[in-house]
N, C-alpha and C positions, 0 to 999 in steps of 0.2 A: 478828944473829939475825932482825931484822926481815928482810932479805933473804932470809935462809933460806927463811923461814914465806912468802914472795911465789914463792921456788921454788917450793917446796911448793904450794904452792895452783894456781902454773901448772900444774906436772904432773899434779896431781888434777885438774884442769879439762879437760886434753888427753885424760887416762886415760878419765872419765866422757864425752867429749862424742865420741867416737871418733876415727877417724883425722883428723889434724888434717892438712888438705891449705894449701897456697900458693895464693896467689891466681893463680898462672900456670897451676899444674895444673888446677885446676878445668873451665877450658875445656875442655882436653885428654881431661878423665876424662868429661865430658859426650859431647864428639864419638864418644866410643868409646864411651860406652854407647849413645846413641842409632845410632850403626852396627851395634850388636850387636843392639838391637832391630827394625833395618830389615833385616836379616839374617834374624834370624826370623821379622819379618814377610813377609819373600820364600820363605821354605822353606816354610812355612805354603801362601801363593799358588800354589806349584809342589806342594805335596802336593796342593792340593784342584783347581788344571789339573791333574794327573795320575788323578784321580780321577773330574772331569768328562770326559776321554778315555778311563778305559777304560768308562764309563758309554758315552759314545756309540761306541765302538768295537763293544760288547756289543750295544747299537741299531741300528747297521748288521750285522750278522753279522745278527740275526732279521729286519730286513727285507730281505736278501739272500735270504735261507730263504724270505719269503714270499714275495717276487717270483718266484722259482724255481718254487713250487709254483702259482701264479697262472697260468704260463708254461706249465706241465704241463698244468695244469686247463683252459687254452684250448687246449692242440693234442689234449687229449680231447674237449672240446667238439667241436671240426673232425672227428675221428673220428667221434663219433657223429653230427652233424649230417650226416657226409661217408653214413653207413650209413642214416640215416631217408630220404634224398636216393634212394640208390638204391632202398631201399624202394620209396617212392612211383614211382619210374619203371616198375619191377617190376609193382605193383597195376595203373599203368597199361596196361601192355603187357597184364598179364593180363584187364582189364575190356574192353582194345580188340579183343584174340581172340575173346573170348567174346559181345561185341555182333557180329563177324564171324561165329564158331557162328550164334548166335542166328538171326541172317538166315538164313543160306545152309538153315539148319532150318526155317526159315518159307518160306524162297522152294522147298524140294523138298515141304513139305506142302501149300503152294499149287500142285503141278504136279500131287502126287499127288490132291487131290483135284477140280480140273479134268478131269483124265483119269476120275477114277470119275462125276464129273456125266455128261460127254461119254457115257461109254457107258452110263450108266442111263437117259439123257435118251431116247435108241433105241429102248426096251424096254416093252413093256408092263409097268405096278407089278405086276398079279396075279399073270400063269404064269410066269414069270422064275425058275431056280433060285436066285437071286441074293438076291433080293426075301423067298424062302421060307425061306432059309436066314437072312436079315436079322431073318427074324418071327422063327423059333424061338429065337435067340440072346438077343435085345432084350425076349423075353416079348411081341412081339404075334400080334395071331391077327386074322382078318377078321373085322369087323364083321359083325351080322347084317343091316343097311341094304345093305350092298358099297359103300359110300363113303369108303374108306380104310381104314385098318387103325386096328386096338384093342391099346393099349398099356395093359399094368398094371404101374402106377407103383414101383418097389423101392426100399427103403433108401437115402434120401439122392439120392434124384436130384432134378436141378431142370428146370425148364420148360425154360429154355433148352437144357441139357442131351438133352433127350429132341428139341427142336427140332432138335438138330445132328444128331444119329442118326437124324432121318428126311428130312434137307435142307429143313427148312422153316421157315416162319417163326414165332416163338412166338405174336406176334398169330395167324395161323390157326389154330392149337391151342387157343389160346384162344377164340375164336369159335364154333370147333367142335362143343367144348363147353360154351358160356357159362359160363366158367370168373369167378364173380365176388370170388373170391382165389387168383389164378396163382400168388403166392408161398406158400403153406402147402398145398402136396399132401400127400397122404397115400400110405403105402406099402399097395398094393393097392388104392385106387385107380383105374378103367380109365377111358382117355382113346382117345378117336376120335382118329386123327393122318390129316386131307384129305391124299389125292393130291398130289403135286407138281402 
């Protein structure tokens, strides 16, 4: 009976303590579990490279996209830059015509009014149709002295002005009339303008 009851207790010892392995398995059942975990530990490593891939795959695709529109945005640039370019060549051409105008309109006012000195210079100032037609337009009339003619001053004109209409010089006009503020005439006004 003793032996029974030493059964007995073997088996409830084996039953309670779980699978009762051999000291040759053991190793055995190690290697393969620790394979089964380095197994998983690799499936794990290739989920999460698989995961860092399509992460950087997703990162390249958007900086492809940006690079592409970066690429666009510089051959706009070139476009516009290429149009502000002729622009400016444009203004030029047009500023350099226009300083040509300019001249060739200075150098026919300077022939034109050479020619009209040349022939007034000829002419007596008083009897001249020229001279009389000059007064009535201009608003002068002879002086009652006869030493030039009498200008009455109109809206907005200035010394110089009135100087140029009678070919003379503004100093003389001023002189003239001891004019002791040339810049604030007045309209109506009458100014003595000396002979050439």
């Amino acid at each position: 009976m003793k032996s029974l009851y030493v059964i007995l207790a073997v088996l409830l010892m084996t039953f309670f303590s779980g699978c009762a392995t051999l000291p040759g398995d053991t190793s055995e059942n190690e290697a393969a579990v620790r394979e089964r975990e380095d197994m998983a530990l690799l499936r794990e490593d290739i989920d999460r490279m698989k995961g860092q891939m399509e992460s950087l795959d997703m990162e390249y695709q958007r900086l492809t996209k940006d690079i592409e529109k970066i690429r666009a945005s510089k051959d706009q640039d070139r476009e516009f830059q290429n149009r502000l370019n002729d622009l400016e060549r444009r203004i030029q051409a047009v500023d350099a015509a226009r300083e040509k105008d300019k001249q060739a309109i200075l150098d026919d006012l300077s022939k034109k009014m050479e020619t009209i000195f040349k022939s007034t210079a000829g002419r007596p100032s008083g009897g001249s149709k020229t001279s009389a037609t000059t007064s009535k337009s201009s608003g002068a009339t002879p002086p009652p002295s006869g030493k030039g003619t009498e200008h009455v001053v109109k809206e907005g004109e200035t010394l110089s002005a009135i100087a140029a209409t009678y070919h003379v010089k503004s100093a003389a006009i001023i002189e003239a009339n001891q004019l002791t503020e040339p810049d604030t005439l007045k309209p109506g006004q009458k100014l003595v303008i000396p002979g050439p």
